[in-house]
C-alpha positions, 0 to 999 in steps of 0.5 A: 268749330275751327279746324285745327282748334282743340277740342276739350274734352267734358267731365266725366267723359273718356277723351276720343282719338278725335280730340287728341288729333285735333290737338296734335293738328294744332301743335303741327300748325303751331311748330310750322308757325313758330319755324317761319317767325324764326326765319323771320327773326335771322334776317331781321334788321330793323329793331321795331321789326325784330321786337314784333317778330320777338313777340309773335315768338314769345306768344307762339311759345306760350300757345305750345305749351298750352297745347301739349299741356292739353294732351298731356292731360288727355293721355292722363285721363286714357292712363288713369280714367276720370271717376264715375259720380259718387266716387272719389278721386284717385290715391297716389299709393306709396309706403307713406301714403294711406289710400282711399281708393282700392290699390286696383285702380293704381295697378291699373294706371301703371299697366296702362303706363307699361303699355305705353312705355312699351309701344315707345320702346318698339318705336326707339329700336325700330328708329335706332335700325333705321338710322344706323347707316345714314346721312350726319342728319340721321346720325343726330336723329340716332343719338336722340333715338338712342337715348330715348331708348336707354330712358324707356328701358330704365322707365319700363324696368321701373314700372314692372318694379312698382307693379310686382311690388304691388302685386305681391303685397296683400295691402299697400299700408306699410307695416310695422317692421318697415316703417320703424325701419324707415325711421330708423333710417332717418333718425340716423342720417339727421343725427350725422346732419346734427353732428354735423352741423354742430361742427361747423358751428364750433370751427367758426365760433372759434375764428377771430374774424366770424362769417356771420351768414355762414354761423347762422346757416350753421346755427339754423341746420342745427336748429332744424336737424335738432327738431327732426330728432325730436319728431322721429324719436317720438315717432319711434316711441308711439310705434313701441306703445302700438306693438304688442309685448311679446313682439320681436320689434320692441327690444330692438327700436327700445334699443336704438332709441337708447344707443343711437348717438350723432354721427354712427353708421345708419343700420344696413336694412332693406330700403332701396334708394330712390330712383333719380328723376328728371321733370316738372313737378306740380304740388298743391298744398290745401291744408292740414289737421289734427296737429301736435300741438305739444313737442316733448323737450321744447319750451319758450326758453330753449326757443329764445336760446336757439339760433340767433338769425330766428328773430322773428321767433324769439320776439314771438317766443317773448309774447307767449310767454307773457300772454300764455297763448299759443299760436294757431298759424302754421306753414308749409316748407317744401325741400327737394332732396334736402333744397327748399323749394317752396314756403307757403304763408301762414293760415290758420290750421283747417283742411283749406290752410293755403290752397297753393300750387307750386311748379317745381323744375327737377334735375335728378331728384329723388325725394320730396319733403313736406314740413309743417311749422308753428307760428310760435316757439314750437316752431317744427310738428310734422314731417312727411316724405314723398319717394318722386318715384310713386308718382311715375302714372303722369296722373293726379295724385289727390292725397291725404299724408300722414305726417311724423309723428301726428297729423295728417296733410292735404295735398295734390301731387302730379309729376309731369313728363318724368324721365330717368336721370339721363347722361349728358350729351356733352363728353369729354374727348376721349382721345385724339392719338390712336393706341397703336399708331398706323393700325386704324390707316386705310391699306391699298386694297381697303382703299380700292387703289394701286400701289402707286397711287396710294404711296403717293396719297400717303407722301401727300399726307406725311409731313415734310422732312427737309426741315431739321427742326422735324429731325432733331429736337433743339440744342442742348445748352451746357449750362441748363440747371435742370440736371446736375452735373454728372448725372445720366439722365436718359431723356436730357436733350443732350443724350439724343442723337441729332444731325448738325446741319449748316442750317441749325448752326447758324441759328443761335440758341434763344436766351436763357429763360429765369428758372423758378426752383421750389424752395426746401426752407423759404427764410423769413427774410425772402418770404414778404419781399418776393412774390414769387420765391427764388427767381433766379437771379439774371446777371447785371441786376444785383450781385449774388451772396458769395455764400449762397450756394447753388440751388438744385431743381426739385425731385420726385421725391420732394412732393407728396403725391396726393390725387389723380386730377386727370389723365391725358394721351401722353401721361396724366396729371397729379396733384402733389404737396411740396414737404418743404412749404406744404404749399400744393402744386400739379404735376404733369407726368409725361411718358418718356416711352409713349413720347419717343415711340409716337416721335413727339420729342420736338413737340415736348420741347415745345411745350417746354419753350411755351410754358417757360414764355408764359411763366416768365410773362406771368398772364393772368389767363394761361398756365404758368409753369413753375419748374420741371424736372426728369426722372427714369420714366417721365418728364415733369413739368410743376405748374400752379395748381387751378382748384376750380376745375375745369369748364366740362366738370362745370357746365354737366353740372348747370348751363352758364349764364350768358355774363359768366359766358362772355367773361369765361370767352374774354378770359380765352379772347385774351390768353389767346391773343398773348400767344398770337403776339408770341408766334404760337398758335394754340389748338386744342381749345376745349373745355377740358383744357380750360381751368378755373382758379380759386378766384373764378377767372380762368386759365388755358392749360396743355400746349402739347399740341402748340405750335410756333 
């Protein structure tokens, strides 16, 4: 044989070291082959050359994968042995699965699976002491070290978990108790789901102009939900026939069946939630048996009165009825926390129904749900639940599922690589100020330097004072709108003092910008002919009404605070109702006392002019300021409110596609051209600071940390 070619390993015996070093030889040679094709594709040029090179990466790709899925079956084999002759293969054990196997062999996998969490363990912390101090390559190697370590943990937590459990239950059926619990449980949440449903197809029946993809993905969850009902109410009743009459249970599931009602509270028991997972999940569905075959309540007349998308099934309802034949096919959905991910074809009911594999990728999962379907108006018989968790071992699950309320289902379960929920590597920028200023500034003595060399690199550092642009924020103009007359306002540019300079009095003020003001009653007659509501009028364009009075600039208290959208180094960011219109606005609360003891007033000010430019301007893609006012303790600025927030909340929720990118990258190519062409440079670009509105184009926000 080859050298560095894999080695596979025969039925029914134990892989040996020298197999999975083989394999691991051969993934080395495969990585080493991979990195020099891709040094090859960077300094490609010729496109028939880079398409080779593409290919050989492709085919490279496709040979790893291959090769650690090898190992990853040989490390299952080590985990959970192959069984000798004669013997069945292994029961993935559960609180819903029935075992074939004695829960022995379980509990052996999961302690050779604690063993190998362990040794990952000891590898992660001896790396994390390594790489504490070292080089930026270290430090990355450090952060995945880790990680890895934080998800070993949870993983070894877990695993003990499961094996005390286990250890400490004299069989692994689940008893009565837990199981009317259970479906208790369940029977409350597709109650809420029902009600739920049920809601949302009122408000949009109710509409003039109806969504019709909408009602009918209403109409079919309630539809759905509406069938689980019916299983797990049956469900519950063939618990109550099985128990004796004297037992405790009866009274209270008698109870619940009679009381429950559609959106109440689900009853506060001792079912622990599912541990979030992360992986690939490989589910082969073979078939299924000993179905119900009569579901209490249904009829070919309430299927032909059910959801108006069911076509199919209404016309398959018509020719039962006239024929009095029922249907023998049925199928299989399968849902991931309530997704469907998966649908096999119709096949006649018999152990080898489908025989079909399905490789499901998953992000945080919990739970796995199985529902098998008629091919006639009976349409759902039988649901089964599966906890992602139980699978835990990286080995084969061959399993015979006992479905709600009757039937039993024909499936093999393997979940490979899984991994704890982890936490995205992406953060939002805590912050870029220190708390205290000059506290984390290196002294003399720290920096091994004499005095006279450090005050040297410290004025080096300190920027320069001649201007008095550094010194004093700008003019006041009298007639600024933004306070009254009269009134004291501890943070107006006029109550500051400054220095007048030859310098600053030759520079003549820049023109006066149009205000917006938020309106208390818009009137009709404004409403249709202006976009925008009571820009202030420039002279020279249409005279005044001689009785309109002057507009006041908005308060505080004009707005209903609402919600807490962010907070920042300055103050933070609320979104606010205006009681005038109701119309819905944020709001920027800067601190008065964080921004004078950290000398950002000019900054303010700047911030000021570029929000005014922009407005006036209206650009699609940056921020628009609507109006701003003071109170006591903060400076306010009103801009439109961006309800699709901002690109950090969205891409820890899915990574962009590459069109999406290049349209969100033309979105910020563009609002930052209009502030080069107005002098000002922006540079705090960030995901944090780029907003998506309620159409999906996007805004820059936050010029604190402009400059002109």
């Amino acid at each position: 044989m080859e050298e560095g070619a894999p080695r596979q390993p025969g039925l029914g015996q134990q892989p040996s070291e020298d197999e999975k070093e083989a394999i691991r030889r051969a993934i080395r040679k495969e990585l080493k082959i991979k990195e020099g094709v891709e040094k090859l594709r960077r300094v490609a040029i010729d496109r028939r050359h880079l398409g080779h090179v593409q290919q050989l990466l492709r085919s490279s790709d496709r040979r790893l994968e291959q090769l650690h899925g090898e190992l990853r079956e040989l490390h299952a084999r080590v985990l959970l042995p192959g069984p000798g002759p004669g013997q069945a293969e292994p029961v993935g054990l559960g609180p819903r699965l029935q075992a074939e196997q004695p829960r022995a062999r379980h509990l052996e996998a999961l302690r050779r699976q604690l063993q190998v969490e362990l040794k990952v363990k000891q590898g992660a912390e001896n790396m994390t002491h390594t790489c504490a101090s070292g080089t930026p390559k270290e430090k990355k190697l450090l952060a995945a070290a880790q990680q890895m370590l934080r998800d070993s943990q949870l993983k070894v937590a877990l695993l003990r978990m499961k094996i005390g459990s286990l250890e400490a239950s004299g069989s692994p059926e689940p008893g009565p108790e837990l199981l009317a619990e259970e479906l208790q449980h369940r029977l409350h949440v597709e109650a809420a789901v029902a009600e739920g449903a049920k809601n949302v197809v009122k408000l949009l029946g109710s509409r003039r102009t109806q969504d019709r993809k909408a009602l009918a993905e209403a109409q079919a969850q309630l539809q759905e939900s509406s069938q689980k009902l019916d299983l797990l109410r049956l469900a519950l009743e063939q618990l109550l026939e099985g128990l004796p009459p004297a037992h405790p249970l009866r009274s209270r599931v008698a109870q619940e069946l009679q009381t429950v009602v559609p959106g109440s509270p689900p009853l506060s028991g001792t079912l622990v939630k599912p541990t979030a997972l992360t992986g690939t999940l490989q589910v082969r569905l073979l078939g299924c048996e000993q179905l119900l075959t009569a579901v209490p309540g249904r009829s070919p007349v309430a299927a032909l009165a059910g959801s108006p998308s069911e076509s199919w099934l209404r016309t398959r309802a018509k020719q039962q009825r006239g024929g009095g034949e029922l249907a023998r096919e049925v199928l299989a959905v399968l849902k991931v926390d309530n997704h469907t991910v998966g649908q096999t074809g119709w096949g006649q009911v018999a152990e080898q129904s489908w025989d079909q594999t399905f490789v499901i990728p998953l992000e945080r999962a919990r739970e796995l749900e199985i529902g098998v379907r008629w091919r006639d108006w009976r349409q759902l018989c039988g649901v089964a639940f599966l906890r992602l968790e139980d699978f835990l071992d990286n080995a084969c699950h061959q399993l015979s599922l006992s479905l709600v309320p009757q039937g039993r289902l024909f499936a093999q379960v393997t979940f490979c690589d899984p991994v704890i929920e982890r936490r995205p590597r992406l953060q939002r920028q805590k912050r870029v100020f220190s708390k205290r200023r000059g506290e984390d500034f290196l002294r003399a003595s720290q920096m091994n330097l004499s005095m006279a060399a450090w005050g040297r690199l410290v004025m080096s550092l300190l920027p320069p004072c001649s201007s008095p642009n550094t010194i004093s924020p700008p003019k006041a103009c009298p007639q600024t709108p933004t306070t009254p007359r009269g009134a004291s306002n501890p943070a107006s540019p006029s109550n500051f003092p400054h220095k007048k300079t030859p310098l600053a009095e030759e520079m003549k003020p820049p023109p006066k910008p149009p205000r917006l003001y938020l309106p208390q009653e818009p009137t009709p007659e404004e409403t249709p002919r202006i976009k925008r509501p009571h820009m202030e009028p420039r002279t020279g364009l249409r005279p005044s009404p001689p009785a309109s009075p002057a507009r006041k600039p908005p308060r505080l208290q004009d707005f209903r605070c609402l919600a807490v959208l962010g907070r920042g180094h300055f103050g933070k960011v609320l979104l606010v109702q205006f009681k005038g219109t109701g119309k819905y606005y944020a709001i920027k609360a800067l601190k008065k006392q964080e921004v004078l003891s950290r000398d950002e007033v000019e900054s303010l000010y700047c911030e000021k002019r570029i929000l005014e430019a922009v407005g006036r301007a209206g650009h699609p893609f940056l921020l628009s300021l609507l109006a701003c006012f003071q109170t006591s303790s903060h400076a306010c600025f009103v801009t439109e409110f961006v309800p699709g927030g901002d690109l950090m909340m969205q891409i820890h929720e899915d990574v962009f596609p590459e069109p999406q990118a290049c349209f969100y990258l033309a979105c910020v190519v563009l609002g930052l051209q209009f502030l080069h062409e107005k002098k000002i440079i922006y540079r705090d670009l960030k995901l944090d600071n780029l907003l998506l509105d309620a159409q999906g184009f996007l805004k820059i926000a936050d010029f604190g940390l402009c400059k002109e």
